[in-house]
C-alpha positions in Angstrom: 61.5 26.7 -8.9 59.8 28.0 -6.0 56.9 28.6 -7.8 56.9 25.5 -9.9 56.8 23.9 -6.8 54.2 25.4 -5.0 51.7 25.0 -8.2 53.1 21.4 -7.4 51.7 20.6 -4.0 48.8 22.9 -4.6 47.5 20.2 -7.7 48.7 17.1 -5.4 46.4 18.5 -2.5 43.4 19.6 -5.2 44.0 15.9 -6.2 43.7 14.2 -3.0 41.0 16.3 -1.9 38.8 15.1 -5.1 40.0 11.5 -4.8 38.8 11.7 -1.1 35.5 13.4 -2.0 34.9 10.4 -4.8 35.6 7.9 -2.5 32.9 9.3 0.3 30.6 9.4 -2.1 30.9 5.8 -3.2 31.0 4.6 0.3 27.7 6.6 1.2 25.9 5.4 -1.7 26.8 1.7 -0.8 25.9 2.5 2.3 22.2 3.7 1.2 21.9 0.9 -1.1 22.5 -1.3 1.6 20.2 -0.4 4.3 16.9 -2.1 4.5 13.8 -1.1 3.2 11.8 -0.7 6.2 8.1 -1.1 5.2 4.8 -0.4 7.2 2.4 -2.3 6.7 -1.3 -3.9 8.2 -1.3 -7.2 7.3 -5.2 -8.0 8.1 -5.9 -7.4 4.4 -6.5 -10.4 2.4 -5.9 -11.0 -0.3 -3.2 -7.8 -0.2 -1.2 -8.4 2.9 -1.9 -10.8 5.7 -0.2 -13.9 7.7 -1.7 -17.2 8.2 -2.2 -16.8 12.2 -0.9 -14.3 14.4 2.6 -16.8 15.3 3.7 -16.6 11.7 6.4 -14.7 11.0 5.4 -14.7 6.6 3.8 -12.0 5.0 1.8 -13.1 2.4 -0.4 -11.0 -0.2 -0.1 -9.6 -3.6 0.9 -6.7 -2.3 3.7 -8.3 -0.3 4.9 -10.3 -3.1 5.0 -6.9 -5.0 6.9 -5.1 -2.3 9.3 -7.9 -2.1 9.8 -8.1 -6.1 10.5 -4.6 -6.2 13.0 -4.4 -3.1 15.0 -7.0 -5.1 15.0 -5.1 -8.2 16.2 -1.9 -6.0 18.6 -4.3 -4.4 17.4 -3.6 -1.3 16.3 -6.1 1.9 13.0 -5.5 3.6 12.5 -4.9 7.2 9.2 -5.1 8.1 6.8 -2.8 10.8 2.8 -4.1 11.7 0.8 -1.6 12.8 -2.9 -0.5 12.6 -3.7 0.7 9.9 -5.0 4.1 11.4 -1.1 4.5 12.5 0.7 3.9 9.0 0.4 7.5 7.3 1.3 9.0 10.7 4.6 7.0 11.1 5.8 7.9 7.4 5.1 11.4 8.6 7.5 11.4 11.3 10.4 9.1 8.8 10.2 6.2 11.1 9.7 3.7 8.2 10.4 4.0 4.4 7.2 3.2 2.6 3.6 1.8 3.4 2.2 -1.2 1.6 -1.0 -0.9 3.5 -3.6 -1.3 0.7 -3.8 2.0 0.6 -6.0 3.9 -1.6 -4.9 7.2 -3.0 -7.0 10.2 -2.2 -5.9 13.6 -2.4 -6.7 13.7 0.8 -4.1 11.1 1.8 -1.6 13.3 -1.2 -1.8 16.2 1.1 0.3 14.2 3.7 1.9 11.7 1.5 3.7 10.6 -2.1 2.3 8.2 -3.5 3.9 6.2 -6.0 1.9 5.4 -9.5 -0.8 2.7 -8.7 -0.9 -0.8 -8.4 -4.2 -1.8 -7.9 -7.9 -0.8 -9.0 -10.6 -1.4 -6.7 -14.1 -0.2 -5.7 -16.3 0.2 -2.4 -19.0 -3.4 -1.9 -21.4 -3.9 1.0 -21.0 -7.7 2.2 -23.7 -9.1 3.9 -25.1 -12.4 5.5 -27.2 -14.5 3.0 -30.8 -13.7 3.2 -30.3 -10.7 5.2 -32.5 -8.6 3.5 -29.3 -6.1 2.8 -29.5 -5.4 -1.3 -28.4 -1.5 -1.7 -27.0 1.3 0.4 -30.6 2.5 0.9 -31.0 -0.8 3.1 -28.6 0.0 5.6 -30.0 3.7 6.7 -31.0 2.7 10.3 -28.5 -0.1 10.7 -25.1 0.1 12.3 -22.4 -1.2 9.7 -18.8 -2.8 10.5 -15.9 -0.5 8.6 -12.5 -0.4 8.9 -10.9 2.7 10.8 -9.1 4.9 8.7 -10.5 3.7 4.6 -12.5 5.0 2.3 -15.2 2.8 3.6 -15.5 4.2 6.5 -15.2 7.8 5.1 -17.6 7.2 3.0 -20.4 5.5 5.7 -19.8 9.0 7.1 -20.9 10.7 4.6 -24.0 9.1 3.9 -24.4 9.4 7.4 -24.8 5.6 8.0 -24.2 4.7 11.5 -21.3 2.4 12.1 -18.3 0.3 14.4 -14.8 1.1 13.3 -12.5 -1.7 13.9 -8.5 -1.8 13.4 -8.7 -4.2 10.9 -11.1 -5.6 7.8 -10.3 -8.8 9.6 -12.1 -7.6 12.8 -15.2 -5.9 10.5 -15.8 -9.3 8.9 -15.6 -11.2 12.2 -18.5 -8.4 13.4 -20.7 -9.8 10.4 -19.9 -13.5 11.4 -20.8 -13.3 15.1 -23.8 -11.4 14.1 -23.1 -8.1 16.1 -23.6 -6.1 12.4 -25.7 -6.9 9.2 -23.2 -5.5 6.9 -20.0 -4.0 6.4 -18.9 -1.5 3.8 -15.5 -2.8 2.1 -13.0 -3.4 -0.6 -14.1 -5.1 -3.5 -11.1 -7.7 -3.6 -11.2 -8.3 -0.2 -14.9 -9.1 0.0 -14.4 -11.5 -3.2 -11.5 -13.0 -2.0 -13.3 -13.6 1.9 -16.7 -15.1 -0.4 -14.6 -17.4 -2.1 -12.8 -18.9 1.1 -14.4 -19.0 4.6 -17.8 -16.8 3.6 -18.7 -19.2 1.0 -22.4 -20.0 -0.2 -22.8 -17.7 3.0 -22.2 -13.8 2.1 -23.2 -11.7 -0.6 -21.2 -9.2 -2.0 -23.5 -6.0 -3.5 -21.5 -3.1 -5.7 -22.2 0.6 -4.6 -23.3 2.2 -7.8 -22.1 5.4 -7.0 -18.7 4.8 -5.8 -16.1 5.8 -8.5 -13.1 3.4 -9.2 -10.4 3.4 -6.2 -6.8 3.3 -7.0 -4.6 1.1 -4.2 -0.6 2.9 -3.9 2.4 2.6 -1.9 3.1 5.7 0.4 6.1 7.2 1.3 7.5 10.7 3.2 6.6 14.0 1.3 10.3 14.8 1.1 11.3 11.3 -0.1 11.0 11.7 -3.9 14.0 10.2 -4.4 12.7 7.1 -3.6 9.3 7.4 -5.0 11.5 7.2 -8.4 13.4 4.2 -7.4 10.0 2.7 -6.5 8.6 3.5 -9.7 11.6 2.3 -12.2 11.6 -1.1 -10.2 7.8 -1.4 -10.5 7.7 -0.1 -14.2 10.8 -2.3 -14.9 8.6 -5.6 -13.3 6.0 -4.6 -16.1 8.6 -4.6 -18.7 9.4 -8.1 -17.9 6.2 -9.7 -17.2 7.1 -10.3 -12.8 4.3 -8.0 -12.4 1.6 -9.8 -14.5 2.5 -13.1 -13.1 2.1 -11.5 -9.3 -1.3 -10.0 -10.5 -2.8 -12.9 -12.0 -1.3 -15.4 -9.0 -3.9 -13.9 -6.8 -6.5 -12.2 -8.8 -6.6 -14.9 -11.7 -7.6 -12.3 -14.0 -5.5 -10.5 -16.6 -3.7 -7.6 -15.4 -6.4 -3.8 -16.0 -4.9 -0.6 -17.5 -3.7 1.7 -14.6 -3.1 5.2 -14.6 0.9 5.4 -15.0 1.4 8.1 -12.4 0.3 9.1 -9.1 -1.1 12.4 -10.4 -3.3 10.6 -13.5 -4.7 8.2 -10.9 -5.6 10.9 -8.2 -7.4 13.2 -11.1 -10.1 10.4 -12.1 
């Protein structure tokens, strides 16, 4: 009987301890599930992320309305963090915020520090330049000091052709070199530039490709350690494909039918 009864108390205890163990774990998932999705971003770049004046409170963007559609499908609120851009990768280093919807473009660079999840976005390097400026390839600009953005591909890339240049915090800032006449030209993303010609720099910028610039992909990026979420990221965004949100955020701002993407981080960083 003794015995009997000792196998008892020793099952009841085995029992409770599972029961309690099931029950943390529930209550910690919940709890994960539940916590915002804290997002860094610079919203200076239109058409991807950007407010209306420096009061307003909306992000606006595809990129925002992509972030935001893919939150919901994770269940997840957004909290949101506007730096410069220069500081984004830096403060998903430390794990200060979640992810970075930055227009960022993936370099392997950027990989070393950084996942990336699989890209949303495929853009290329443009010079913009005044009307009549006398600006028509990158062989015009050697002995002329160029507006970039600090941080980009743009300005990585000035570098290395050894064009002299101004790095500003934002493309915002760049632009508004060109406009006040303090540069002749800027080195910048395609869609931006487009987007900037067909709104305020209408009739008064040209926007000239860089032949030898390959295509760019644009990513979200989170911490090294964090693949958990780079999955979660993923399903939602692959799962906004499925049923056509994606598409209709695409072609809200870009008016154009959505390209073919590389479906993973490491297809779009081997191109």
């Amino acid at each position: 009987m003794k015995f009997a009864k000792s196998i008892s108390c020793i099952l009841a205890g085995v029992l409770t301890v599972f029961v309690l163990a099931g029950c943390g774990s529930s209550k910690t998932a919940e709890a994960d599930q539940n916590k915002p999705l804290r997002v860094a971003t610079n919203a200076t770049f239109v058409p991807f992320e950007f407010k209306d004046n420096d009061q307003s409170s909306e992000y606006k963007g595809f990129e925002m309305d992509l972030i935001r559609a893919i939150a919901k499908e994770m269940g997840r609120t957004i909290e949101y963090n506007n730096i410069p851009f220069s500081g984004i990768i830096p403060i998903i280093q430390q794990g200060d915020m979640d992810i970075a919807a930055a227009g960022m473009t993936m370099t392997k660079d950027r990989a070393s520090k950084v996942l990336f999840s699989a890209p949303f976005y495929e853009s290329k390097l443009v010079i913009l330049t005044p009307k009549n400026s006398g600006i028509q390839s990158i062989n015009d600009l050697k002995g002329k000091t160029i507006a970039v953005q600090l941080g980009t591909t743009g300005a990585d890339y000035a570098e290395a052709k050894g064009i002299a240049n101004k790095q500003f915090d934002s493309n915002a800032e760049a632009i508004m070199e060109l406009q006040v006449g303090g540069s002749p030209a800027a080195i910048i993303d395609k869609p931006v530039a487009d987007y900037f010609v067909s709104q305020d720099g209408k009739g008064k910028f040209d926007v000239i490709p860089i032949p030898d610039t390959k295509s760019e992909y644009l990513a979200f990026a989170m911490n090294k350690k964090d693949t958990e979420l780079q999955k979660q990221v993923n399903a939602a965004m692959a799962k906004l494909k499925e049923n056509g949100e994606y598409q209709k955020i695409y072609e809200k701002w870009f008016h154009s039918a959505v390209p073919i993407l590389p479906t993973t981080a490491e297809d779009a960083l081997s191109k």
